[in-house]
KEVOKE-330015 format. One record per residue (C-alpha): residue in three letters; chain; x, y, z. Coordinates in nm, 3 decimals, padded with zeros to 5 digits. Example, Ala and Ser with C-alpha at 12.3 -4.5 7.8 and 13.67 -1.06 7.14 Angstrom:
BEGIN
{r ALA, A, {01.230, -00.450, 00.780}},
{r SER, A, {01.367, -00.106, 00.714}},
//
This chain:
BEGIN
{r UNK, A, {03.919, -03.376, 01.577}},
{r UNK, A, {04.013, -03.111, 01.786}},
{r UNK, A, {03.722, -02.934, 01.978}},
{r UNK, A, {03.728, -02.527, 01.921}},
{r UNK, A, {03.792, -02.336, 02.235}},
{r UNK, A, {03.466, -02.167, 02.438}},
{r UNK, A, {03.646, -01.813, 02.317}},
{r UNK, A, {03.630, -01.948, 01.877}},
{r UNK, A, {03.262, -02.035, 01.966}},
{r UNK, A, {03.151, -01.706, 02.112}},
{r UNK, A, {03.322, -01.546, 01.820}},
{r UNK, A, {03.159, -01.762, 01.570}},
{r UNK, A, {02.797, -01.711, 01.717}},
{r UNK, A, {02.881, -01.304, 01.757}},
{r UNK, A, {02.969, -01.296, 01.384}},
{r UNK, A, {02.639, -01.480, 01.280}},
{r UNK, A, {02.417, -01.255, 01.501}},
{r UNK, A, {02.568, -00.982, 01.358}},
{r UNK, A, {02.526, -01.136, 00.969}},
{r UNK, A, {02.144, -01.186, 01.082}},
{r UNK, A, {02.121, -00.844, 01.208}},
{r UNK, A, {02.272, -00.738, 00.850}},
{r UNK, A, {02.052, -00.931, 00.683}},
{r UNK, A, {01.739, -00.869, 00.835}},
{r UNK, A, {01.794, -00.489, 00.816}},
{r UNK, A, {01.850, -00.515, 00.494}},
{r UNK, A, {01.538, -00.730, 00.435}},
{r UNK, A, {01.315, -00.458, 00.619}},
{r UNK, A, {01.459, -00.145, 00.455}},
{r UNK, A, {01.583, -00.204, 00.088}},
{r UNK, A, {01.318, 00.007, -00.114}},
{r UNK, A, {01.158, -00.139, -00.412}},
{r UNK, A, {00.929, -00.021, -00.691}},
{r UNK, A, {00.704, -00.214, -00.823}},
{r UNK, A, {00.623, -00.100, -01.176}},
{r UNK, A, {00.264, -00.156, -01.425}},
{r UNK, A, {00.132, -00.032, -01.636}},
{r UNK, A, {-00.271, -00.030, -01.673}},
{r UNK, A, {-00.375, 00.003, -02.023}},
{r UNK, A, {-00.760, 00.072, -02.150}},
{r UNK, A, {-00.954, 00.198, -02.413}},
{r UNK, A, {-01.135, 00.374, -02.151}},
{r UNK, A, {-00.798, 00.560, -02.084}},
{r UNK, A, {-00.791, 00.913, -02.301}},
{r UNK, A, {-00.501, 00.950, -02.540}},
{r UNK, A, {-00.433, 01.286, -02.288}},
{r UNK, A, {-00.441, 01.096, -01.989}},
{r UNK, A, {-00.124, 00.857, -02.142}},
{r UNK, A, {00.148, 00.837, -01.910}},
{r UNK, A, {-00.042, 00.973, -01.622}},
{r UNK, A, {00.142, 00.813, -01.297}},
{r UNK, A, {-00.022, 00.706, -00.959}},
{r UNK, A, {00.238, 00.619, -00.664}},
{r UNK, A, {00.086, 00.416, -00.415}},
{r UNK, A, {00.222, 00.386, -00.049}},
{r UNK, A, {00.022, 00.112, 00.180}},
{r UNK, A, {00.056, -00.007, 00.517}},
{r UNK, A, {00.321, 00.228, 00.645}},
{r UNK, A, {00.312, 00.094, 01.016}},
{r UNK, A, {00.506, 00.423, 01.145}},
{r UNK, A, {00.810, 00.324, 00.995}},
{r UNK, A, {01.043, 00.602, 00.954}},
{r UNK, A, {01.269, 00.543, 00.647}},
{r UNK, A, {01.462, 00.857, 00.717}},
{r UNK, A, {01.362, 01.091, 00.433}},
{r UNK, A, {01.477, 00.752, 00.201}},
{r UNK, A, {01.057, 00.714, 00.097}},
{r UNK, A, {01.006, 01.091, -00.001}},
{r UNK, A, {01.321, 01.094, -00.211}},
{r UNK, A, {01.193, 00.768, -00.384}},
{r UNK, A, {00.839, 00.906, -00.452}},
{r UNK, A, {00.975, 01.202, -00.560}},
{r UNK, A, {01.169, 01.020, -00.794}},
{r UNK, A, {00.909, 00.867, -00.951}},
{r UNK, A, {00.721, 01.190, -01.016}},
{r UNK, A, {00.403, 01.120, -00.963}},
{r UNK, A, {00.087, 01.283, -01.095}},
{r UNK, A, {-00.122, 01.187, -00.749}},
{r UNK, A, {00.007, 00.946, -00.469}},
{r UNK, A, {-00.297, 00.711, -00.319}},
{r UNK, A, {-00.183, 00.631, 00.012}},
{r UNK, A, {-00.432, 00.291, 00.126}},
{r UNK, A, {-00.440, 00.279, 00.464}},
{r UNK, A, {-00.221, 00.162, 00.783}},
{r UNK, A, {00.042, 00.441, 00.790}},
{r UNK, A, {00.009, 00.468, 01.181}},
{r UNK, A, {-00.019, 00.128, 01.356}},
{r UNK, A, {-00.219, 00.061, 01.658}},
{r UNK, A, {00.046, -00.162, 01.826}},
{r UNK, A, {00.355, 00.053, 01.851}},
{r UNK, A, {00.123, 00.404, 01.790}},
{r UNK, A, {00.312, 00.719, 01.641}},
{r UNK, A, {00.087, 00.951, 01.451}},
{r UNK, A, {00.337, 01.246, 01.421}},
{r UNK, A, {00.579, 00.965, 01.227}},
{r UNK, A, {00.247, 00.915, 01.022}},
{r UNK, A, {00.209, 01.307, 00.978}},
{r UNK, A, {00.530, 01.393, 00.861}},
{r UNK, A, {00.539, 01.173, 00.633}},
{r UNK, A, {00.196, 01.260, 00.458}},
{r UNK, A, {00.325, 01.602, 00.540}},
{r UNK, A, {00.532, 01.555, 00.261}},
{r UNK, A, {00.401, 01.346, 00.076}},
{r UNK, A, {00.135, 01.629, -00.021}},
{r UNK, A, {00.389, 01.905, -00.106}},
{r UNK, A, {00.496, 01.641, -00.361}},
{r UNK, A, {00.214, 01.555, -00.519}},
{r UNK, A, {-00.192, 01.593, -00.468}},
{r UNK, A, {-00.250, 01.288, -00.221}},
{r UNK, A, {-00.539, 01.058, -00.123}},
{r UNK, A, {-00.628, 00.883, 00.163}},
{r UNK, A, {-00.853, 00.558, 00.258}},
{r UNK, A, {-00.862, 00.420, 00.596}},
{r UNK, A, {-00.711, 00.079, 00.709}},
{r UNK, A, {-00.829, -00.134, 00.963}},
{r UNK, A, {-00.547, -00.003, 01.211}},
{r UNK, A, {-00.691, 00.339, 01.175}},
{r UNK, A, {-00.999, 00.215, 01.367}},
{r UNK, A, {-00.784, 00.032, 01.627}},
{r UNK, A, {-00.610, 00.311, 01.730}},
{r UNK, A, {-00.756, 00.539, 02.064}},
{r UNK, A, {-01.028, 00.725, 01.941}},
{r UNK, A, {-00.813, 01.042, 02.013}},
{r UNK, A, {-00.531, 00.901, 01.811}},
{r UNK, A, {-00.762, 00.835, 01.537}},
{r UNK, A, {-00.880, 01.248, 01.543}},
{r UNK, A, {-00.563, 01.343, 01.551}},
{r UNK, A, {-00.468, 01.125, 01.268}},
{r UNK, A, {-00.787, 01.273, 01.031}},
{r UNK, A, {-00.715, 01.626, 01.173}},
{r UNK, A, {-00.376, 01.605, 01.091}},
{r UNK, A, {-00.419, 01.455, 00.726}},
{r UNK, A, {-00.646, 01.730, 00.650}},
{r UNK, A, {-00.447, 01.997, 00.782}},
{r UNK, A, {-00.142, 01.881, 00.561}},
{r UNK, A, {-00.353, 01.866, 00.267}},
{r UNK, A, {-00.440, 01.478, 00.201}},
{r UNK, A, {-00.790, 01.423, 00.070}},
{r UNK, A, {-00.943, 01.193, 00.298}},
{r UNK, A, {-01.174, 00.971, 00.029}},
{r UNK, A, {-01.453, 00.834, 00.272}},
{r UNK, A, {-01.674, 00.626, 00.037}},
{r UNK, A, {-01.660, 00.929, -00.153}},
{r UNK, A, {-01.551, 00.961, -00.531}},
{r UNK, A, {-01.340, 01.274, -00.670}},
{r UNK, A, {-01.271, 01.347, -01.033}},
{r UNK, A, {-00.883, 01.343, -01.099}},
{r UNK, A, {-00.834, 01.586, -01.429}},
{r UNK, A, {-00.534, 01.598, -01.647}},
{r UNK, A, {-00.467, 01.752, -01.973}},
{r UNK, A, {-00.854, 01.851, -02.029}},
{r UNK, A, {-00.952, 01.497, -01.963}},
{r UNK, A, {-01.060, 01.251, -01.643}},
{r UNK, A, {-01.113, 00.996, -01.447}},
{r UNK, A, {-01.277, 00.865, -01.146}},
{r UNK, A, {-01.126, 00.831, -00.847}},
{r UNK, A, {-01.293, 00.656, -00.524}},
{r UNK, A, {-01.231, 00.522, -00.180}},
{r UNK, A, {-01.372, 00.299, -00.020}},
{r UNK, A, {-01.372, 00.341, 00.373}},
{r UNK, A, {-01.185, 00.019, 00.527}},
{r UNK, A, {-01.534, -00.035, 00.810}},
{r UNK, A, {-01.727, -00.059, 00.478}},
{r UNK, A, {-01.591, -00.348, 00.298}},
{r UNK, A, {-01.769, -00.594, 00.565}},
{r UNK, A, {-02.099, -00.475, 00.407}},
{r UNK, A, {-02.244, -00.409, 00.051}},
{r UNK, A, {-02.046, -00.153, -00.053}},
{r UNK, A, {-02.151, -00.134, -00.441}},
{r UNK, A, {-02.419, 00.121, -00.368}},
{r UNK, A, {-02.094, 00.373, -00.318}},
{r UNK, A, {-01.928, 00.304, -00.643}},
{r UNK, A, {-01.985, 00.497, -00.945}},
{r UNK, A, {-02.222, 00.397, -01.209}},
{r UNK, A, {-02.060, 00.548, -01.483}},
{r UNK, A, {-01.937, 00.266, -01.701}},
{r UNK, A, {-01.821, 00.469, -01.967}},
{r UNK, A, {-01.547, 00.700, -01.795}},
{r UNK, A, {-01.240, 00.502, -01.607}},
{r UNK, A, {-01.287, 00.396, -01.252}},
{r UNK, A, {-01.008, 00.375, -00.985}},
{r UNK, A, {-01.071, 00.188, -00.674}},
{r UNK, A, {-00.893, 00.252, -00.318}},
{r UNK, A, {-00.993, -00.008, -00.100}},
{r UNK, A, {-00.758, -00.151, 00.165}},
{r UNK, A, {-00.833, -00.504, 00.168}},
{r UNK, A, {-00.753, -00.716, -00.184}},
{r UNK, A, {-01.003, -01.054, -00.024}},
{r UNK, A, {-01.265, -00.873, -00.148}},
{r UNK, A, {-01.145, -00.848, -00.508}},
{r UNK, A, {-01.496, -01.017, -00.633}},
{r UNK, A, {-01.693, -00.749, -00.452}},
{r UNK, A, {-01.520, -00.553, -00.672}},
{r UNK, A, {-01.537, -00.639, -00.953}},
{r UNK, A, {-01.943, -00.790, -00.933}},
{r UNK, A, {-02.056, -00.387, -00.965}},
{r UNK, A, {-01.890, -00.420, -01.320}},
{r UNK, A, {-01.761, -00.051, -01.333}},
{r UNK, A, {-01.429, -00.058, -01.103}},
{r UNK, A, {-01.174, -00.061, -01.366}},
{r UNK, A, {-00.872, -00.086, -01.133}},
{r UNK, A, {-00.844, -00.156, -00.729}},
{r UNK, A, {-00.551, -00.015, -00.573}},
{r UNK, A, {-00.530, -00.256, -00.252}},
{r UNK, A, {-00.251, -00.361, -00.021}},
{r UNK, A, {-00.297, -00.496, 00.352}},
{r UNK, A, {-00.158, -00.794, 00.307}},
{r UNK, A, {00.218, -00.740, 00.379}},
{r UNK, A, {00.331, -00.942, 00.079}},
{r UNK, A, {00.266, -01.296, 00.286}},
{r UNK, A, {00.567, -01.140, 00.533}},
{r UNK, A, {00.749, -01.404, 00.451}},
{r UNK, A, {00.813, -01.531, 00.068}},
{r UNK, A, {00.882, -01.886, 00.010}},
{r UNK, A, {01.036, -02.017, -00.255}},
{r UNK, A, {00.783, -02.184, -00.506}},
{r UNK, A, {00.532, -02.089, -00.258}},
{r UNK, A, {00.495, -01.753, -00.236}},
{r UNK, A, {00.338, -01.541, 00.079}},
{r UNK, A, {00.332, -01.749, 00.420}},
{r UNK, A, {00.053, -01.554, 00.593}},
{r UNK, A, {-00.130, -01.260, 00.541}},
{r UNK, A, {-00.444, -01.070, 00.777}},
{r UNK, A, {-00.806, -01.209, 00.707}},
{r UNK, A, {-00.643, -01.495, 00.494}},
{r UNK, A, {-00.448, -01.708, 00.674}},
{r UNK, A, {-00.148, -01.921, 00.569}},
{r UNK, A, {-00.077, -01.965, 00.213}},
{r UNK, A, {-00.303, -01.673, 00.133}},
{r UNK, A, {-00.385, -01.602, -00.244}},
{r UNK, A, {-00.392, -01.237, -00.251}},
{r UNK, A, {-00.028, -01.093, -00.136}},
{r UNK, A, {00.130, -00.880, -00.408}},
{r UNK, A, {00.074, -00.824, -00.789}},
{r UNK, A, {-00.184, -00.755, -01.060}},
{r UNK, A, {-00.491, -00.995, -01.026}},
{r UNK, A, {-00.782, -01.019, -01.232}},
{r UNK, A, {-01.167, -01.033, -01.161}},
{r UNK, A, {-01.386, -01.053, -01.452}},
{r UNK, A, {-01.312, -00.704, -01.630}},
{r UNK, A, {-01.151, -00.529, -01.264}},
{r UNK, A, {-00.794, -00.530, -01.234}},
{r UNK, A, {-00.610, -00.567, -00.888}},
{r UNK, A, {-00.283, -00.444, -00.790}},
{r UNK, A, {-00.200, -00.531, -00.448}},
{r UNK, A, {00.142, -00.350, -00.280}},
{r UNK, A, {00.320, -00.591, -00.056}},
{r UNK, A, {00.308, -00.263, 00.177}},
{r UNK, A, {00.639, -00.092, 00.354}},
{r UNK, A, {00.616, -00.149, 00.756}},
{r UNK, A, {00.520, -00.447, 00.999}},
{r UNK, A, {00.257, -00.489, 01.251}},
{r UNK, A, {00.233, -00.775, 01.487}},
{r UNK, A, {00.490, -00.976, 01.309}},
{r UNK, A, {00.772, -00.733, 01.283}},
{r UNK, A, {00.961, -00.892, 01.062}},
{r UNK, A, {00.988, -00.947, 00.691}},
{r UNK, A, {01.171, -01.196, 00.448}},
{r UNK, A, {01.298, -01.216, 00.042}},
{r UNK, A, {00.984, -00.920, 00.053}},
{r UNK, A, {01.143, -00.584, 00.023}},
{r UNK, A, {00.946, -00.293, 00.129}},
{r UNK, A, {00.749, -00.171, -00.158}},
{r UNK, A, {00.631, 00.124, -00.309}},
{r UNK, A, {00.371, 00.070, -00.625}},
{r UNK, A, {00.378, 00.298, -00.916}},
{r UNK, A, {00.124, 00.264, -01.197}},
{r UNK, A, {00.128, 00.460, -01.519}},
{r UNK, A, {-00.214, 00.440, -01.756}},
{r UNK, A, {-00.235, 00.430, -02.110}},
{r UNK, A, {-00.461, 00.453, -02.374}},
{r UNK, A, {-00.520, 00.186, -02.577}},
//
């Protein structure tokens, strides 16, 4: 069999670089929506079709106006934003700014902390919070807000990312009556959650998807979980909480992702 030439094999290897490259921009950039909808007799018949976008773990990646179209799309009622959108490895907070720049002249937006908020310099951080404010995001600090539609609403609170290492449930709202939305950052903590008994719905993400999805396996790794990790992406359940994790949209220390499209959550509530 007739060897190929030194030239054929540098050829060969360029093209599969170059197919790699392809693929793994692809892998890190496609946009995807990841659709639910959270039904409840808690939800009022006004509040039916009322739509929450949620963008998570940002990272300072700059999708090139591709993310605002896409939200904007979608139409949301409110956008929860939970956590990481500037990353305290390769630090950017004007990428972070501009994009929650817009993201509050599309819609009313909230914001919880992630735990790379509190690893960045402590002047990044201010600038970060100064910035969010002056663009017009509601910064939910273990703080709840009512959200009102159509004469009717619902609770709205987030939790502060530092918070969710100690009893938290103090902050969350008694009222077991009206509908409860959670912001919380990190989805481990789903039975903290849900052991309060009046968090309806947790809006979480953190966990990159498992940055790398196996086949029949699911996520490879994710923060504060290790390998094989149970919490990555999707609607969980917790005694009567709901959990909807978002496999997020940028990387961090691993800064790559595979078969785990960037991914923006949108969640409609109905009445039931």
């Amino acid at each position: 069999m007739k060897k190929l030439s030194k030239k054929k094999k540098i050829i060969i290897f360029a093209v599969i670089l170059v197919i790699l490259f392809i693929f793994c921009f692809w892998q890190n950039n496609m946009l995807t929506v990841s659709k639910y909808t959270y039904s409840s007799a808690k939800i009022a018949k006004e509040l039916d079709g009322f739509r929450i976008v949620q963008i998570s773990d940002l990272h300072n990646k700059d999708f090139g106006g591709r993310l605002i179209d896409k939200i904007t799309e979608l139409n949301p009622d409110i956008i929860a934003i939970t956590g990481d959108i500037a990353d305290s490895n390769h630090t950017n907070i004007e990428t972070a700014l501009e994009f929650v720049k817009k993201s509050a002249e599309t819609a009313p937006s909230y914001y919880i902390t992630g735990n790379h908020e509190y690893w960045l310099e402590i002047s990044e951080r201010e600038k970060l919070m100064n910035g969010l404010e002056s663009a017009g995001v509601k910064i939910l600090s273990d703080e709840t807000t009512e959200i009102e539609y159509n004469g009717k609403s619902f609770n709205l609170t987030g939790l502060d990312d530092n918070t969710l290492m100690s009893d938290f449930r103090n902050i969350l709202p008694d009222d077991k009556n009206s509908l409860n939305i959670l912001l919380a950052h990190e989805p481990q903590y789903i039975n903290s959650y849900s052991s309060w008994g009046s968090v309806d719905l947790v809006l979480t993400g953190h966990a990159h998807g498992g940055q790398f999805i196996l086949p029949f396996i699911g996520g490879l790794v994710a923060p504060d979980q290790g390998f094989f990790p149970e919490y990555t992406d999707g609607l969980h359940k917790s005694a009567n909480t709901s959990m909807i994790i978002s496999r997020g949209l940028g990387n961090s220390v691993i800064p790559l992702r595979l078969f785990n499209f960037p991914d923006i959550v949108c969640v409609d509530l109905k009445h039931s």
